[in-house]
C-alpha positions in Angstrom: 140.9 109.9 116.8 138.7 108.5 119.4 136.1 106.0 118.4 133.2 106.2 120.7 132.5 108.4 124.1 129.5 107.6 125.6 128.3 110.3 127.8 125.8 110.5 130.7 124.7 113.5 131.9 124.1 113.4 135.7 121.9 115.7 137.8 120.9 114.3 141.8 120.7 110.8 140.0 123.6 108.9 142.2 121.1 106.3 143.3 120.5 105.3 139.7 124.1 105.7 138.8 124.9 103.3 141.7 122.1 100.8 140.1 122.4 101.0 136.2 125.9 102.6 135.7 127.8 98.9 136.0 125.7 97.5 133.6 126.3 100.3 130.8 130.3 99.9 131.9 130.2 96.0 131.5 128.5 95.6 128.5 129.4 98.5 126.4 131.7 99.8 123.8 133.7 103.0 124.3 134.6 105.4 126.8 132.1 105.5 129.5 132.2 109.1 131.3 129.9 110.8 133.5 129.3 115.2 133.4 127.5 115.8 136.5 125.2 118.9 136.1 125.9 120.7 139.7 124.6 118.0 141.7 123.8 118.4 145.1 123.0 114.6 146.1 127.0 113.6 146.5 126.7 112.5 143.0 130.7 113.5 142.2 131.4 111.9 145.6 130.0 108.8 145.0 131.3 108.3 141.6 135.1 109.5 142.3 134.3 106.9 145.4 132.9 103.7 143.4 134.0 104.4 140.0 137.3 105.8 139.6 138.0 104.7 136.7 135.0 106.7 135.0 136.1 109.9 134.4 133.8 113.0 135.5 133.4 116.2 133.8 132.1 118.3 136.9 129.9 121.5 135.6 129.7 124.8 137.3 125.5 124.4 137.6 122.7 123.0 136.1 122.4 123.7 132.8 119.9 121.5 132.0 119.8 118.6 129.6 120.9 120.4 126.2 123.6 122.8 127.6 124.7 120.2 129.8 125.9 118.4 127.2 126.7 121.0 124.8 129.2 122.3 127.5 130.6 118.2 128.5 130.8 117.2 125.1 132.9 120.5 124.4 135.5 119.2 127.4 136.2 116.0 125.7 138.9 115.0 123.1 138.4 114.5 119.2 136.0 111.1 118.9 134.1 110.2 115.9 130.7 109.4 117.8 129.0 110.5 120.6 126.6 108.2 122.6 124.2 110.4 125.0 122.9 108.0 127.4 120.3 108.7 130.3 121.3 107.9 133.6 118.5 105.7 134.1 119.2 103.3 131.5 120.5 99.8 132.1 122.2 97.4 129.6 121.7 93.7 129.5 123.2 92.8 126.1 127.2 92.5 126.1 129.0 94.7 123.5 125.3 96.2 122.5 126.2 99.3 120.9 128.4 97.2 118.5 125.6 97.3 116.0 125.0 101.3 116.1 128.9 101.8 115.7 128.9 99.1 112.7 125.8 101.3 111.1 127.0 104.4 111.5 130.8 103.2 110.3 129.3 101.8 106.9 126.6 104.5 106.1 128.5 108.0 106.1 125.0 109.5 105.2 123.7 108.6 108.7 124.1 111.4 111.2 121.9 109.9 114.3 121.2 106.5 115.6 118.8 105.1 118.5 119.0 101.2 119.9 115.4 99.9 120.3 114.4 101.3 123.6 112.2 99.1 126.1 110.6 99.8 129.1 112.4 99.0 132.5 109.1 99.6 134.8 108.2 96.1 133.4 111.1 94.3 134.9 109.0 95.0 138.0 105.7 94.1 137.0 106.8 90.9 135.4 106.0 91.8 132.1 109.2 92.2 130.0 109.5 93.1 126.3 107.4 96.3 126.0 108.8 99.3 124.1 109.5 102.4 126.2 107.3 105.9 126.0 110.7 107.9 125.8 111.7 106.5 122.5 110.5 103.1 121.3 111.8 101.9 118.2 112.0 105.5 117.1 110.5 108.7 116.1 108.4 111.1 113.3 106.2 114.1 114.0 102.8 114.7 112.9 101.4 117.6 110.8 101.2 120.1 113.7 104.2 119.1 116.1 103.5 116.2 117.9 105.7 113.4 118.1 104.8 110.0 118.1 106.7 106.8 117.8 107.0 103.0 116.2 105.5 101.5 119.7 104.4 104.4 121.3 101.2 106.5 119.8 100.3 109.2 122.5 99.9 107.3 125.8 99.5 103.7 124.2 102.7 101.2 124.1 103.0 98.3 122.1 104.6 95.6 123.1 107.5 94.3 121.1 107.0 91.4 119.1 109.7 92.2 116.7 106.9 94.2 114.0 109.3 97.1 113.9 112.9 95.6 114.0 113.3 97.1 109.7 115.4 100.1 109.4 113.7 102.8 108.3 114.1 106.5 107.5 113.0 108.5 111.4 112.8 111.6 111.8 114.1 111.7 115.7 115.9 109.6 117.9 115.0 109.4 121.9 117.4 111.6 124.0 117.5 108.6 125.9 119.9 106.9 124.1 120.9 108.8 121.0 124.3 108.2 119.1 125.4 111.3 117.0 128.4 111.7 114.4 130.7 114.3 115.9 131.0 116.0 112.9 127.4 116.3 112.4 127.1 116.9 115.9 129.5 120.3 115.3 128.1 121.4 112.1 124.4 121.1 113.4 125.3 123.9 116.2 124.2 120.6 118.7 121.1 120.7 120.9 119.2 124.4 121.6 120.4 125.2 124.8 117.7 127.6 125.1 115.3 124.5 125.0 116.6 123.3 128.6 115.0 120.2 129.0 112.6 118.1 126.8 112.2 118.5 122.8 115.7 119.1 121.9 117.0 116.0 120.6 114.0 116.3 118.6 114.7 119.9 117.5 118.7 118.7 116.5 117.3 115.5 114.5 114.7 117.5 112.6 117.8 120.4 111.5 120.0 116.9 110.7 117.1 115.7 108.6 116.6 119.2 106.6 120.4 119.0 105.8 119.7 116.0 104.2 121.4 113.5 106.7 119.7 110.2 107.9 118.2 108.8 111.3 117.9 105.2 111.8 117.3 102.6 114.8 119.4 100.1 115.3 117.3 97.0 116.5 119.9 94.5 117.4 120.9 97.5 119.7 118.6 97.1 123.0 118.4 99.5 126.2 116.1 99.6 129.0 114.9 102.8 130.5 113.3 103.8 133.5 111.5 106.9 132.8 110.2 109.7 134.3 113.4 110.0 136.9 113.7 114.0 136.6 110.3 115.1 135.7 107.3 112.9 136.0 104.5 112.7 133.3 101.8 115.2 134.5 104.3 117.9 136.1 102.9 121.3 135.2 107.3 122.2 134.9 107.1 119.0 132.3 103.9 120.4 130.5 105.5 124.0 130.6 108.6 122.8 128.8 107.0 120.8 126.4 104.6 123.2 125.2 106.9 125.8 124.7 109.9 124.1 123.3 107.5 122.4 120.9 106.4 125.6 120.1 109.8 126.8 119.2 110.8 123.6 117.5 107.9 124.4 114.8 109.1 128.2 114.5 112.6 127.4 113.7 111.9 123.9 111.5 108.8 125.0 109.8 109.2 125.4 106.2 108.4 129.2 104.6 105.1 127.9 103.2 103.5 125.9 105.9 104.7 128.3 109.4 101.6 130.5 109.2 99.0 127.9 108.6 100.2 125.5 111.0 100.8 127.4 113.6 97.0 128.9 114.0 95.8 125.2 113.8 98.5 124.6 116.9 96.8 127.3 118.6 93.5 126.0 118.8 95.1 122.7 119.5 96.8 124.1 122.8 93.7 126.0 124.3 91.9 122.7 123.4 94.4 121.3 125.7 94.5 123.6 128.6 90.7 123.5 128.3 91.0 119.6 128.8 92.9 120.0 132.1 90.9 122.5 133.1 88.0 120.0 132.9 89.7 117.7 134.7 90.1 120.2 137.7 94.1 120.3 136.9 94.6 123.9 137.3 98.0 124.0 137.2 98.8 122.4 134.0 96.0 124.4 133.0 98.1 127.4 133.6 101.2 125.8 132.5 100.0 126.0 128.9 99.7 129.5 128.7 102.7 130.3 130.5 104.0 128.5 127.5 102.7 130.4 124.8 103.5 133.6 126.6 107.0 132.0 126.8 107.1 131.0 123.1 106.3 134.7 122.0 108.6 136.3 124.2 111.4 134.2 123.0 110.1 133.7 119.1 111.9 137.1 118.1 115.9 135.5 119.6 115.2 132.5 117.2 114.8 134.4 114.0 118.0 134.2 113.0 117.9 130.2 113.5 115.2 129.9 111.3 116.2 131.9 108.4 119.7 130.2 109.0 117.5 126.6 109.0 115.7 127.7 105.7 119.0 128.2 104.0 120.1 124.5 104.6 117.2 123.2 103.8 118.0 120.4 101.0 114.1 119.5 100.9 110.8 121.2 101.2 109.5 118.9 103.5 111.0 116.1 105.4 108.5 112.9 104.8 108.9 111.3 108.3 106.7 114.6 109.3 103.5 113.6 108.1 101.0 114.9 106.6 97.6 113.8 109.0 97.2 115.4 112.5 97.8 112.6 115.2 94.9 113.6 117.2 92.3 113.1 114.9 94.1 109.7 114.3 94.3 108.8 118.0 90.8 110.5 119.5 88.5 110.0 116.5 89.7 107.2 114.1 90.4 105.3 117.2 94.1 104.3 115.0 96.1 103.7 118.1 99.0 101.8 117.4 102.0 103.3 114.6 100.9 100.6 111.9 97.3 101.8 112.3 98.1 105.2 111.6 100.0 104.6 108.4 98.0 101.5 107.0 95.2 104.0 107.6 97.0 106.7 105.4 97.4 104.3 102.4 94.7 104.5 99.7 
């Protein structure tokens, strides 16, 4: 069996490619191939042109981020891991994925892995060793569904100082960069390919986590991400997405006990939110949010089956990296911006 394939899904990215693609072939262990998601930028030109020696799994359309790789990582041969990387990512550390393969080789329990992710936009502004929005140094959820991450509360980064290089129990890891066990990978059903883009590597991590398996970040692991190359922060398509998949996440996840309660608190929560853009004369993402909740309950009925199928597996009640305060009050009204705020502020 194969040890490692490191996959990067491709859609209209061949710029990027061209930049961060050499560094991610230099410096890391495995099988580097590209799946290009019906690109109409020359992407499969440019690779078959200046890479040839990466192979490229070339997909009928664009099936977005979770069937795109639900459909690539079905093309490839028996490996033990899989390593989805974004195309946007560059690698500066030689043979850096050594630690995640070392992890995951000696803890059988571990199902998912994430390197400690930092921010490539401050190359450019000359500030370097800040965590990256997509993923930090990895990722729990809040009471009601919002995610939130060791160096990245809401819209706040931290800067990395080394105050979160211990490995602890996560409940996600950032799509960004996220190393799965095959096996798990298979037995897990893989990402929601009704998701499309945005919350599904959370959705996969939080059914891993119910079956009992672990997440962990890898520290001595490091990749730098760009950010905001397909959708932008602020896109009403972004906010759409988010909004419902989030949505969905909590319908299929939930356990029995807490679905009804927590989803009229999320509710309120969302036409607070589509109240805030309206406020700030942002119509459109005003809109976006209850396109989303129109979408979740059209689609709520095809994921019934999921979540009865979800409840079944369930080898605990409640997974503790979902905790128990709502992030919001935290963030707007405690003022506890920063991961080691929020928890310090839990204790007694």
């Amino acid at each position: 069996m194969n040890k490692l394939a490191i996959v990067i899904l491709n859609w209209n990215g061949a710029e990027m490619m061209r930049q961060y693609l050499p560094s991610v072939i230099e410096n890391s262990v495995g099988d580097v191939i590209v799946a290009d998601n019906a690109s109409t930028d020359g992407s499969v030109q440019m690779l078959l042109k200046e890479f040839p020696d990466v192979p490229v799994i070339v997909l009928e359309q664009n099936f977005g981020f979770a069937e795109g790789y639900n459909r690539a990582l079905a093309q490839l041969p028996d490996y033990e891991y899989y390593l989805l990387l974004n195309s946007d990512v560059e690698i500066r550390q030689k043979d850096w994925n050594a630690p995640m393969i070392q992890y995951m080789d000696g803890h059988p329990e571990c199902a998912v892995c994430q390197p400690k992710l930092l921010a490539l936009r401050e190359k450019n502004a000359q500030r370097v060793g800040w965590f990256e929005y997509a993923g930090a140094a990895g990722g729990y959820l809040d009471k009601y569904g919002y995610p939130f991450c060791r160096g990245r509360v809401m819209d706040t980064v931290e800067q990395d100082k080394g105050q979160y290089d211990e490995i602890v129990p996560l409940l996600w890891g950032t799509g960004a960069a996220l190393m799965v066990r095959a096996s798990d990978w298979k037995a897990s059903g893989g990402l929601d390919s009704r998701f499309f883009a945005h919350m599904e590597e959370i959705d996969l991590c939080w059914r891993l986590r119910t079956m009992g398996k672990s997440i962990v970040c890898i520290v001595e692991s490091q990749a730098y991400h760009l950010g905001g190359a397909t959708l932008n922060q602020g896109n009403p398509r972004k906010t759409f997405l988010n909004f419902r998949n989030n949505l969905l996440m909590l319908y299929k996840n939930l356990p029995d006990k807490e679905l009804k309660p927590v989803m009229r608190v999320r509710r309120l929560l969302d036409y607070l939110a589509a109240l805030q853009f309206l406020l700030k004369g942002d119509a459109k993402n005003c809109s976006a949010v209850f396109k989303a909740r129109r979408a979740f309950h059209k689609m709520r009925p095809d994921f019934d089956k999921d979540r009865r199928h979800i409840q079944q597996l369930r080898t605990n009640e409640r997974v503790p990296e979902r905790v128990e305060f709502s992030l919001l009050w935290q963030y707007y009204v405690k003022g506890r911006k920063t991961f080691d705020a929020l928890m310090k502020g839990m204790k007694p």
